[in-house]
C-alpha positions in Angstrom: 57.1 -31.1 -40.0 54.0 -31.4 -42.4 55.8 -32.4 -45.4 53.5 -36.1 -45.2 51.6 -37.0 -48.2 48.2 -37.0 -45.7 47.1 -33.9 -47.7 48.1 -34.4 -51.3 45.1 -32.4 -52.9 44.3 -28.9 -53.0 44.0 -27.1 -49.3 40.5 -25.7 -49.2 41.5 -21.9 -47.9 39.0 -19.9 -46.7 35.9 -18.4 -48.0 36.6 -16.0 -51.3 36.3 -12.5 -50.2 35.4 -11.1 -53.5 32.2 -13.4 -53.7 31.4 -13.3 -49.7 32.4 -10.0 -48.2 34.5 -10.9 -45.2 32.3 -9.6 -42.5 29.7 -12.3 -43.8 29.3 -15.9 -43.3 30.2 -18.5 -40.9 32.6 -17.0 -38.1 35.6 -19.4 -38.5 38.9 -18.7 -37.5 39.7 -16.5 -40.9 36.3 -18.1 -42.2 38.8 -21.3 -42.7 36.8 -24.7 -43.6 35.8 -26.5 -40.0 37.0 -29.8 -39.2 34.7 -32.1 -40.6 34.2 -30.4 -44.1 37.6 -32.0 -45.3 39.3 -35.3 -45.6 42.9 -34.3 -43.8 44.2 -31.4 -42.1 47.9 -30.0 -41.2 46.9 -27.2 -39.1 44.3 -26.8 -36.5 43.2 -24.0 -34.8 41.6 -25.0 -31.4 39.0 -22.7 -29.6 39.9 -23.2 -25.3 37.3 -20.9 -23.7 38.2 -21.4 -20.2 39.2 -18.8 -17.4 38.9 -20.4 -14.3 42.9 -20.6 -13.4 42.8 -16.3 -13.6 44.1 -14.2 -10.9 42.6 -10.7 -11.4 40.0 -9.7 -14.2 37.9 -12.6 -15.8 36.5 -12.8 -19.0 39.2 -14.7 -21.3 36.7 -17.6 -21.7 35.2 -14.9 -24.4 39.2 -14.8 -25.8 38.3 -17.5 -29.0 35.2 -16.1 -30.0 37.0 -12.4 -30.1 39.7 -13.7 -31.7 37.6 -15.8 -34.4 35.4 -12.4 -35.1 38.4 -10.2 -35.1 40.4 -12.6 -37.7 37.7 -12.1 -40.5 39.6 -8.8 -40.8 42.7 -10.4 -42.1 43.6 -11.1 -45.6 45.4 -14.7 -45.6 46.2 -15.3 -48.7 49.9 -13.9 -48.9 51.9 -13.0 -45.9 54.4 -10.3 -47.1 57.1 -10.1 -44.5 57.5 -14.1 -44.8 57.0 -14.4 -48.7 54.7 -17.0 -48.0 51.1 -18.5 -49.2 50.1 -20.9 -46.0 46.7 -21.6 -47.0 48.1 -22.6 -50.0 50.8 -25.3 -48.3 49.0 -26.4 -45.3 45.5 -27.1 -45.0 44.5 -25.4 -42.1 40.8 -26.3 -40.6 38.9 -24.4 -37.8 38.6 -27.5 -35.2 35.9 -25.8 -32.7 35.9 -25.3 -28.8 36.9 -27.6 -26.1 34.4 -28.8 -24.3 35.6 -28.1 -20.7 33.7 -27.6 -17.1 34.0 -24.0 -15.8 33.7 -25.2 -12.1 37.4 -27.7 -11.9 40.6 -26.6 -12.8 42.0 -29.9 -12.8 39.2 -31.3 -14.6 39.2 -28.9 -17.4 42.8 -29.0 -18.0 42.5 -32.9 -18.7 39.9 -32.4 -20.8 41.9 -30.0 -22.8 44.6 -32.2 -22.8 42.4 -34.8 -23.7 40.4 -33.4 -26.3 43.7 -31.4 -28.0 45.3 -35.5 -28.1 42.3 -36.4 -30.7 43.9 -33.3 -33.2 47.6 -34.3 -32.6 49.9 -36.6 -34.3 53.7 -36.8 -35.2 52.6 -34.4 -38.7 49.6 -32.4 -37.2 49.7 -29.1 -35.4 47.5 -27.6 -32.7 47.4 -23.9 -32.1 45.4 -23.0 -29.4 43.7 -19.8 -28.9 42.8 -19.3 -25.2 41.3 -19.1 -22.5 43.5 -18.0 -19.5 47.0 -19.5 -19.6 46.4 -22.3 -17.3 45.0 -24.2 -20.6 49.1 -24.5 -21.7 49.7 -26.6 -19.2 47.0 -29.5 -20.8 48.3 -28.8 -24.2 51.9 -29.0 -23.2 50.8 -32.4 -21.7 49.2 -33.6 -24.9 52.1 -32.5 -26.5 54.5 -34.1 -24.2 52.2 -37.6 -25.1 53.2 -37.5 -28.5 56.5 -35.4 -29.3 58.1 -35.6 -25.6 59.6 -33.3 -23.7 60.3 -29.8 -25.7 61.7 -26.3 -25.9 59.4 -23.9 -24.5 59.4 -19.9 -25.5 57.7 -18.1 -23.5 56.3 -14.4 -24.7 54.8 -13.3 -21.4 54.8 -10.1 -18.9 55.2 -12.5 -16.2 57.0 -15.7 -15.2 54.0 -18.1 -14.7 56.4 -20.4 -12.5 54.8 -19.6 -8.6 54.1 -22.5 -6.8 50.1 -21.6 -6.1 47.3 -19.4 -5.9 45.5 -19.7 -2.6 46.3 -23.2 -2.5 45.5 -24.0 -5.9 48.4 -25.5 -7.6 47.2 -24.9 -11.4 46.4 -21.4 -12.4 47.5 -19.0 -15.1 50.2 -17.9 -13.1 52.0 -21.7 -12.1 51.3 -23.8 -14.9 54.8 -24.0 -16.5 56.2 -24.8 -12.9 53.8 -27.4 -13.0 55.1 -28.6 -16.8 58.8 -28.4 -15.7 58.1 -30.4 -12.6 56.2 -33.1 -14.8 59.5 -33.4 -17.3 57.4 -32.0 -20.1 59.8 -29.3 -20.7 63.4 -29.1 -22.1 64.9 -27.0 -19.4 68.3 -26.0 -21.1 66.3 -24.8 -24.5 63.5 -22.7 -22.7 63.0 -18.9 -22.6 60.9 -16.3 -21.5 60.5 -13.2 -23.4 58.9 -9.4 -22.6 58.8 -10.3 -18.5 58.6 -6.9 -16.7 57.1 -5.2 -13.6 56.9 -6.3 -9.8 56.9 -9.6 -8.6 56.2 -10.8 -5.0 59.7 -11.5 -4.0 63.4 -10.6 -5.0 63.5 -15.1 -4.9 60.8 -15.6 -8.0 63.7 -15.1 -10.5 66.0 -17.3 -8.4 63.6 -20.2 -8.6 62.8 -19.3 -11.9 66.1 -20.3 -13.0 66.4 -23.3 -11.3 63.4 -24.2 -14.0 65.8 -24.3 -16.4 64.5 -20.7 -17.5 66.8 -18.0 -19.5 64.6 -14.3 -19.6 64.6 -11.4 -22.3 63.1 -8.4 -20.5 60.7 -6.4 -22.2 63.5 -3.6 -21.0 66.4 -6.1 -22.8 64.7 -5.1 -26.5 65.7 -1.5 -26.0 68.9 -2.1 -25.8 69.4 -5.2 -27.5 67.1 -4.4 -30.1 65.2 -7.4 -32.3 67.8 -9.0 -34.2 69.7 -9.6 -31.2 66.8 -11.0 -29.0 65.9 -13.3 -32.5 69.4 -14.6 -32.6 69.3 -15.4 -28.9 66.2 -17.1 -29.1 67.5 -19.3 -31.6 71.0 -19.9 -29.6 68.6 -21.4 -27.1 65.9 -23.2 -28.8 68.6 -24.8 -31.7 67.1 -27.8 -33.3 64.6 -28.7 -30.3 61.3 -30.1 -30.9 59.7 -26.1 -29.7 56.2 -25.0 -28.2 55.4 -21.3 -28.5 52.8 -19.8 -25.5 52.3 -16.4 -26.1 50.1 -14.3 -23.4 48.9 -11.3 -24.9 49.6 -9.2 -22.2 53.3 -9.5 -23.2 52.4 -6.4 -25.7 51.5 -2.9 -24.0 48.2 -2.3 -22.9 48.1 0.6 -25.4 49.0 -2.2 -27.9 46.1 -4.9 -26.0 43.8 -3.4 -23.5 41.5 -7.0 -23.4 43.5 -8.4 -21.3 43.4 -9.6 -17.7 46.4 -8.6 -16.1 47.8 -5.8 -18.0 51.7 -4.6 -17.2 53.0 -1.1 -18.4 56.1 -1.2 -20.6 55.3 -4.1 -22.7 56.2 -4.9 -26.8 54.6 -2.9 -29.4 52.8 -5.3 -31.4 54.8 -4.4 -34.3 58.3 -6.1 -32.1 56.4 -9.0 -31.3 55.8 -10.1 -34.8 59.3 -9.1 -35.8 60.7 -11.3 -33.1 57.8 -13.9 -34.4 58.9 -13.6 -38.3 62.2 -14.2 -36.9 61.7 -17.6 -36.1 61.5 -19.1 -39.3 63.0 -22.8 -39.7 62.6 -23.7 -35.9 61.3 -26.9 -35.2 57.6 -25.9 -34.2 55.1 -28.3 -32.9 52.5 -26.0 -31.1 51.6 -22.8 -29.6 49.0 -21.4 -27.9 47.6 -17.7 -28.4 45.9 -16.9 -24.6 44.6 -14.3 -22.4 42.0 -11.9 -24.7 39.6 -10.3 -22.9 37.1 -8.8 -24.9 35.0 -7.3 -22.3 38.0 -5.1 -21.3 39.2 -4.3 -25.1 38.5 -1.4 -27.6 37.9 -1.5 -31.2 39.2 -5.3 -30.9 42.8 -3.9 -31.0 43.4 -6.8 -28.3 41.4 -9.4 -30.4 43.4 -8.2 -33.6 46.6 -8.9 -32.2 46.0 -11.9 -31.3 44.5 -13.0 -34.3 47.4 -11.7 -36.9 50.2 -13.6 -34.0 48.0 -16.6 -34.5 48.3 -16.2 -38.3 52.0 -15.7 -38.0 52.6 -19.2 -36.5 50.4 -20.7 -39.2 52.6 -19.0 -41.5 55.9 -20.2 -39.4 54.6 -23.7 -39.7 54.1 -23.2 -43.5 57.5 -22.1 -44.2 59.1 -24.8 -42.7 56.6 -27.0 -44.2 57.8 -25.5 -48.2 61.0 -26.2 -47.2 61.3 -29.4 -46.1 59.7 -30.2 -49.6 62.1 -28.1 -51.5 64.9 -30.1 -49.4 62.8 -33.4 -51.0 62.9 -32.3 -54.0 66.5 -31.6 -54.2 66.3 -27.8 -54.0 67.9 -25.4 -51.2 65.5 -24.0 -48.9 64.3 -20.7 -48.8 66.9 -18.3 -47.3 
């Protein structure tokens, strides 16, 4: 992925902390250039503030702006665990907020999906930052429009495979039975990961399975611990073209209170970007980042999260990215 000559300059990175403190200046997603100040891009990050597919507390519509605020806290310029400079390899742009009715689900979902198709191409990336989790079911479409089917990994405290809501067929709670049912999804490469709790009936995970579905518990990390969950997550996704979706309320609500459907028992933060950093290599064409809720978070420990998982994919994107160059070049990849 990424390895075009599209870019062949310079990325423009963010604004220079030493000269403009970071709580300063334009509120970018870590005060990265927006769209239209440069020629090309590799990376966008796409604001979706829409929540009306939500089943119990609103308020995610606020998620991008949280996330955008709380992401001036990071410091981008070398990620440690991954050995990596992304704003250096990719250029990465801040692309802005959908545009999307509050009043029609399926409305707003095509306009995500339409709006998300203008950032897309074989060698551009869109990560989303949500919005309920309804809005992964327009991207996975856009996706699906230009990659095909793919691999889906799912970091989520619940299945999101019901059939409907009161009679609504697209909410934040259905939308990947919905993707599965419209072929956008590779059913023997997908995966949910940090599922717990109660469900409605003993049958979800039955059904669930028949989506083509394979599920590491939150519960399954205890035991397994994270290199085991990485390597199994790799068993399944293999080479596949892969979307990442990751609901924040797959970390404990000690970990992200800003949320709108917390579940006791969930990931520390600290396993969920291990099992992120993990994933290095894999064939990534998108991801979403969904279901902040500031109005129910603390000290923007929700927001925070969200923004350094954000980060991580950029950084996944820009390792893959260094070594398909060094593979160019005639150098072996980075181990």
């Amino acid at each position: 992925m990424v390895h075009h000559e599209a870019v062949p300059h310079k990325p423009v990175g963010p604004a220079d902390p030493t000269r403009s403190p970071r709580y300063a200046g334009l509120g970018t997603f870590a005060r990265l250039p927006q769209l239209h100040q440069v020629p090309d891009f590799d990376v966008a990050v796409l604001g979706v503030p829409y929540d009306g597919g939500t089943s119990y507390r609103p308020g995610a519509r606020f998620g991008p702006a949280a996330v955008r605020e709380a992401s001036r806290l990071l410091r981008p310029g070398y990620h440690v665990e991954l050995d990596a400079e992304p704003l250096r390899t990719l250029q990465v742009v801040d692309a802005g907020d959908v545009d999307c009715t509050p009043y029609d689900i399926g409305q707003a979902i095509g306009q995500i999906e339409d709006h998300a198709l203008t950032l897309m191409s074989p060698d551009r990336r869109v990560i989303a930052v949500g919005g309920d989790h309804s809005i992964a079911l327009g991207m996975l479409r856009a996706l699906a429009r230009v990659h095909g089917p793919v691999a889906l990994l799912h970091f989520d405290a619940h299945l999101d495979t019901w059939d409907s809501y009161f009679g609504q067929p697209v909410t934040h709670g259905t939308m990947f039975r919905r993707a599965f049912e419209e072929g956008l999804l590779l059913e023997d490469r997908s995966m949910h990961v940090g599922i717990r709790g109660p469900v409605y009936d003993r049958d979800d995970f039955l059904r669930d399975h028949d989506f083509g579905f394979q599920i590491l518990r939150s519960t399954d990390l205890d035991t397994l611990g994270v290199p085991e969950a990485i390597r199994r997550i790799r068993e399944r996704v293999g080479d596949a073209p892969l979307y990442i979706s990751v609901d924040i309320d797959v970390l404990d609500p000690g970990c992200a209170p800003g949320t709108g459907t917390p579940e006791v028992g969930g990931l520390l933060s600290r396993e969920l970007l291990a099992v992120l950093r993990g994933l290095g290599g894999l064939d990534l064409r998108g991801a979403d980042v969904v279901e902040v809720a500031p109005a129910y978070d603390h000290a923007e420990v929700t927001s925070l999260a969200a923004a350094t998982v954000v980060f991580d994919l950029i950084t996944l994107l820009a390792t893959r990215a260094e070594d398909a160059r060094a593979e160019d070049d005639g150098a072996m990849p980075a181990a």
